[in-house]
Structure formats: C-alpha cells, structure tokens
N, C-alpha and C positions, 0 to 999 in steps of 0.2 A: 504493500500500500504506500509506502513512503517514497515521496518525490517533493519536487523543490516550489511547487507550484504558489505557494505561501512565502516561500524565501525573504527574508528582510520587511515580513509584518510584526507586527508588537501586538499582540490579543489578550484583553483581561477576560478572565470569564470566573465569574462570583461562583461562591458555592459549588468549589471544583474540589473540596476534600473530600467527596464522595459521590454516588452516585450517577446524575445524569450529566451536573457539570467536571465530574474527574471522567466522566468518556467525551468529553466535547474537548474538554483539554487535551486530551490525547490524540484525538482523531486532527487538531487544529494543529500540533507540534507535529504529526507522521508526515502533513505537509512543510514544512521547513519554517513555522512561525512560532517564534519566543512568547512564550504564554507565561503573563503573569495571573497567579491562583489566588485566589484570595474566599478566607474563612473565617468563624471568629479566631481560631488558633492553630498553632502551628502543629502542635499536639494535641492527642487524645482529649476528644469531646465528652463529658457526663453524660452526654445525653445517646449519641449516635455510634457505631463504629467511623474508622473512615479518616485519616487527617491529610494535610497538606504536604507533610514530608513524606507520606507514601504516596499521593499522586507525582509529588517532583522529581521519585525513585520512578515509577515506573515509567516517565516519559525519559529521564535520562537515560534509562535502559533500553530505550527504543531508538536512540541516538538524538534526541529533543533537548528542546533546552526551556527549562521550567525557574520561575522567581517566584517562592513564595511571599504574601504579604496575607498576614494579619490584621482582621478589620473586622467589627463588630458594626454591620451596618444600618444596625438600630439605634446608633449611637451619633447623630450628626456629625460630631468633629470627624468621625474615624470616616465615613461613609463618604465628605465632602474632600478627606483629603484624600482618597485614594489612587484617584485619576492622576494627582498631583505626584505621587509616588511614582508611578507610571512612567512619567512624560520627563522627573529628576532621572530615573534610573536608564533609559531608554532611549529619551528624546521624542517619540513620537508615540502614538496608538494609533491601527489601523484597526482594529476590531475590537469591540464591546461584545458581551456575552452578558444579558439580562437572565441569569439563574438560580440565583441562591433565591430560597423560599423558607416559610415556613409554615405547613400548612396546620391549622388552629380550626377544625368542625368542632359543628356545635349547631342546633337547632335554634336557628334565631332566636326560640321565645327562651330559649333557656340560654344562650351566647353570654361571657362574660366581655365585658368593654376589652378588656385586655385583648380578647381573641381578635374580636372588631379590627381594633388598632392596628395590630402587625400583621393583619391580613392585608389592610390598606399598606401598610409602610413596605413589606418585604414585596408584594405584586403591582403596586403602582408608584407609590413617594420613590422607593431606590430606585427603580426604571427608568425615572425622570429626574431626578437628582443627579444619574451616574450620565444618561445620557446629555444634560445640561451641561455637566463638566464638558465631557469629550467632544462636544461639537466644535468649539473653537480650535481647537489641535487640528479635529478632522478638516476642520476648511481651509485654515493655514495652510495644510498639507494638500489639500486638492481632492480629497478623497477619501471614503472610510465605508466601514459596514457595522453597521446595529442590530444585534440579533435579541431578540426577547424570545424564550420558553413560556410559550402558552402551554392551554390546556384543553382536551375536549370535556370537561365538563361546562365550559362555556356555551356549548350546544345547548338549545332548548331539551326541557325533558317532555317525554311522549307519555300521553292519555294511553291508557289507565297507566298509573304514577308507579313507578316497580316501586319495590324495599328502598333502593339507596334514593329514588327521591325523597321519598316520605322519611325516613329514617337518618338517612348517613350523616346531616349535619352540614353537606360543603354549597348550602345555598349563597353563604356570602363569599364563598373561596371562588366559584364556578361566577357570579358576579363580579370580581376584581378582574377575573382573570378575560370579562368579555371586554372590560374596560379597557384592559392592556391590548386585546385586539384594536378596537377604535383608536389608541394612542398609536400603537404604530401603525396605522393607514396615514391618520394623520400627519406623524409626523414625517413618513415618509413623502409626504405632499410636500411640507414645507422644504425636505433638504434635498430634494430630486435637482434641482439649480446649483447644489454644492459637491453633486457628487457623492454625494452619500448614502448610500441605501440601508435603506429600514425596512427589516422581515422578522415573522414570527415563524417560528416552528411549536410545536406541540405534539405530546404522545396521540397515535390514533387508538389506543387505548391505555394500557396502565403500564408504566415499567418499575420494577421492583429496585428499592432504594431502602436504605434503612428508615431515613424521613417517611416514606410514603408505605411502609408495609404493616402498621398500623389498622391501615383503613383499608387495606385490600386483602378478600378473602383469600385463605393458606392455597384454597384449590383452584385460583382465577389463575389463567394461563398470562401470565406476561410477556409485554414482547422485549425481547436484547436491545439495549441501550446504544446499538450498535447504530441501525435505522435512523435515529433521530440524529446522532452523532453525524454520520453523512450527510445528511440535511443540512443541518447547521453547517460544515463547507461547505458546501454547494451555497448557501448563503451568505458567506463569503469572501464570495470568489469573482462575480460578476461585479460591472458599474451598475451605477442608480441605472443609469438610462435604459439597461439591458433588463434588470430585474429589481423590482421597490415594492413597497407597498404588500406583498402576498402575505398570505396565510397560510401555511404549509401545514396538512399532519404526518408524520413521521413511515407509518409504512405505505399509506395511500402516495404520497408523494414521490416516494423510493421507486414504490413502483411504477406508478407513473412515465417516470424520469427515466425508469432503468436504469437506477445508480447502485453502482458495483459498490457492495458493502463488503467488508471482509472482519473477520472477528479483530479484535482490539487487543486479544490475549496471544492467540495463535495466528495469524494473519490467513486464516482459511477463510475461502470466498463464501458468503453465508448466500444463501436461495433469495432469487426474485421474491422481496416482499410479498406474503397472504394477506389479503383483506379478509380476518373472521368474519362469522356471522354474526355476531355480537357487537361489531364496530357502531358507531352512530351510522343511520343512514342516510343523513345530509351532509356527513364530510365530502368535500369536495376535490377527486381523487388531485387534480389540479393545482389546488391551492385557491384561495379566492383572494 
C-alpha cells in the first residue's frame, strides 16, 4: 500500500490513540504524510485501551513518520493551541482530520447537561475551532483538505421505531452529528475559492472501537476500520475544484469508487466492499 502520493503533507488527525482515528493515521502516513496524533495523553487512558505512543510505534514501523501531541480538547487553551503546535513544529498543515469524539447517550428526558455539552463541544465547537485555526495556514499555502468523521446515525430513523430508536439514547449524538454534515457542505462552499476542500466521511455502519463498543451489540457484525481509513485519503488527495463538499459513507463509497483497500496490519488486499442488508437504505452509494 505505501507510496509517496502524500509526500511533504503535514496531517493532524485528533483522536488517533485508538480506534478509527489510529487507522486514519496510518493509512495517511502509508502514503508519505507526517501525521501529527493528538489525544488527551500520551499514555495509558483510565478510561479506554489505546494511547498515542503505540499508534506512533506502529506507523514508524511501517516506515511513517508520526509527532505525538497531547491535548485535552475540552479544555480551550489546549484545543486552541494545537494547530499552533503544528505549524511551530512543521511549518505548515495540509490536512485536518475532525475525529476525536466522545460519544455520551442518554434518552433526552433522562440526559445529564454534562452529556449535552461534550456532545456539542467534541462533534461540533472542536470541528470549528480546529478548522478556524487551520484555514489561514491553509490559504497562505494555497491549498488544504478538511476531513470531518460523520456518522450514519445522522440518517433519519424508519416507522415503526426499532429498539435502538426508542431505546439507545444517541438522539442528541445522531443530531450533532447531522449538524456536522451541514457544516461541512457549508463550509466547503465558502473555501472552494481557496483551494480547500471540505468532506465528510462516516461508518456505513458501526466499526468497533473501545469508545464505541459500549453501545454496540457483542453479536452486531462490524465493519474493518480499514474502508473508512481509505476514504479519508481519497479525501485527501484531490483539489476543492475536483472534489468539496461530499458526504461519503465508508463501505458504500469504497465500493462505489472501487478503492483498493488493503489491511493496515498485514497489507493483504481486503474484498470489494459489501453493502449489508442492515445498512441505512438512503445512504447514498455516491456520496451526497
């Protein structure tokens, strides 16, 4: 999988100690871009498996070149100087990776303020905080790409309501996250002129994370973090002019596109994405 086609970009992508953002950071380094990681710690989470010094082992083992930075992005100073970290250590950023999350269900009548809050701050305030910093670098420079991780829970839910409408609690999580769909359309309106492209990717179903397994059944089939990882380069990778504004979901898209995915552990070519029967049936295999 690894080639130079990234060569001489700079990409931060948040919430790269584990999970969807430590395969985005890998699949972003396999093509020749210096990824800075950024988490609350450098070490061992309370909360999660998963830290920053084994995602910057496994990319320098793949012959990548990983900086980790520590940021607690609930925390304004740390959050607002991050970019700023970046652009001392680096000089420039060619790529944003909107991913670190934390997702907080809860049945609205029962939701504590607190869940509220960091649903808004980790799905939309960082989005727009981290993207307000890096635009100026990015236009200085001529060019950039903004990647935001959606979600298909953004999708409308279908009459008659399953269990996880009525039940699961992510009515405000699937709400943030339609939000963050209209910010990047939007935004990607306004920096199409600068050269900047703004796309969302999202799971077309659920991929298992220590953050997210929680809330998804032991026996629900997940799909490899590998699909959506490809995405996200292929988002990129392109100018605005060429591609802005989309909505991707991760295996619908792959397939789509017929993008050659390969495992991230073993570099074996993984199968033309499946669209289950269980996917939303208004994903858009396209992208919208």
């Amino acid at each position: 999988m690894s080639d130079s086609s990234l060569q001489g970009r700079v990409a931060l992508v948040t919430g790269a100690s584990r999970g969807i953002g430590r395969g985005i950071a890998r699949r972003l380094a396999l093509s020749g871009a210096q990824v800075f990681l950024t988490a609350r710690s450098l070490k061992k989470s309370i909360a999660f498996e998963g830290t920053l010094e084994e995602t910057v082992s496994l990319v320098e083992q793949a012959g990548g070149r990983a900086v980790p930075l520590a940021a607690d992005l609930e925390k304004p100073a740390e959050r607002d100087a991050l970019v700023g970290h970046v652009l001392d250590q680096a000089g420039r950023l060619d790529i944003l990776v909107n991913n670190a999350g934390l997702a907080q269900y809860a049945p609205i009548a029962e939701m504590p303020d607190a869940y509220f809050e960091q649903t808004i701050d980790h799905y939309l305030r960082v989005p727009f905080k981290l993207a307000q910093a890096a635009i100026p670098a990015m236009r200085e420079q001529g060019r950039g790409w903004i990647v935001n991780i959606g979600s298909v829970t953004a999708q409308r839910p279908f009459k008659p309501y399953d269990d996880f409408a009525r039940f699961g609690g992510a009515t405000v999580y699937a709400a943030i996250k339609a939000a963050l769909n209209r910010f990047t359309q939007g935004l990607a309106a306004e920096l199409e002129n600068d050269d900047i492209a703004v796309n969302l990717v999202a799971p077309s179903t659920a991929i298992s994370t220590p953050g997210a397994d929680r809330y998804v059944p032991a026996d629900y089939p997940t799909e490899p973090v590998e699909y959506l990882a490809e995405c996200v380069y292929e988002m990129s990778r392109l100018p605005a002019r060429e591609r802005t504004g989309l909505l991707a979901h991760s295996l619908h898209y792959a397939r789509h596109a017929k993008l050659a995915c390969k495992g991230l552990d073993d570099g074996k070519a993984l199968p033309l994405a499946e669209i289950p029967d269980y996917a939303h049936p208004e994903v858009m295999a396209a992208g919208e």
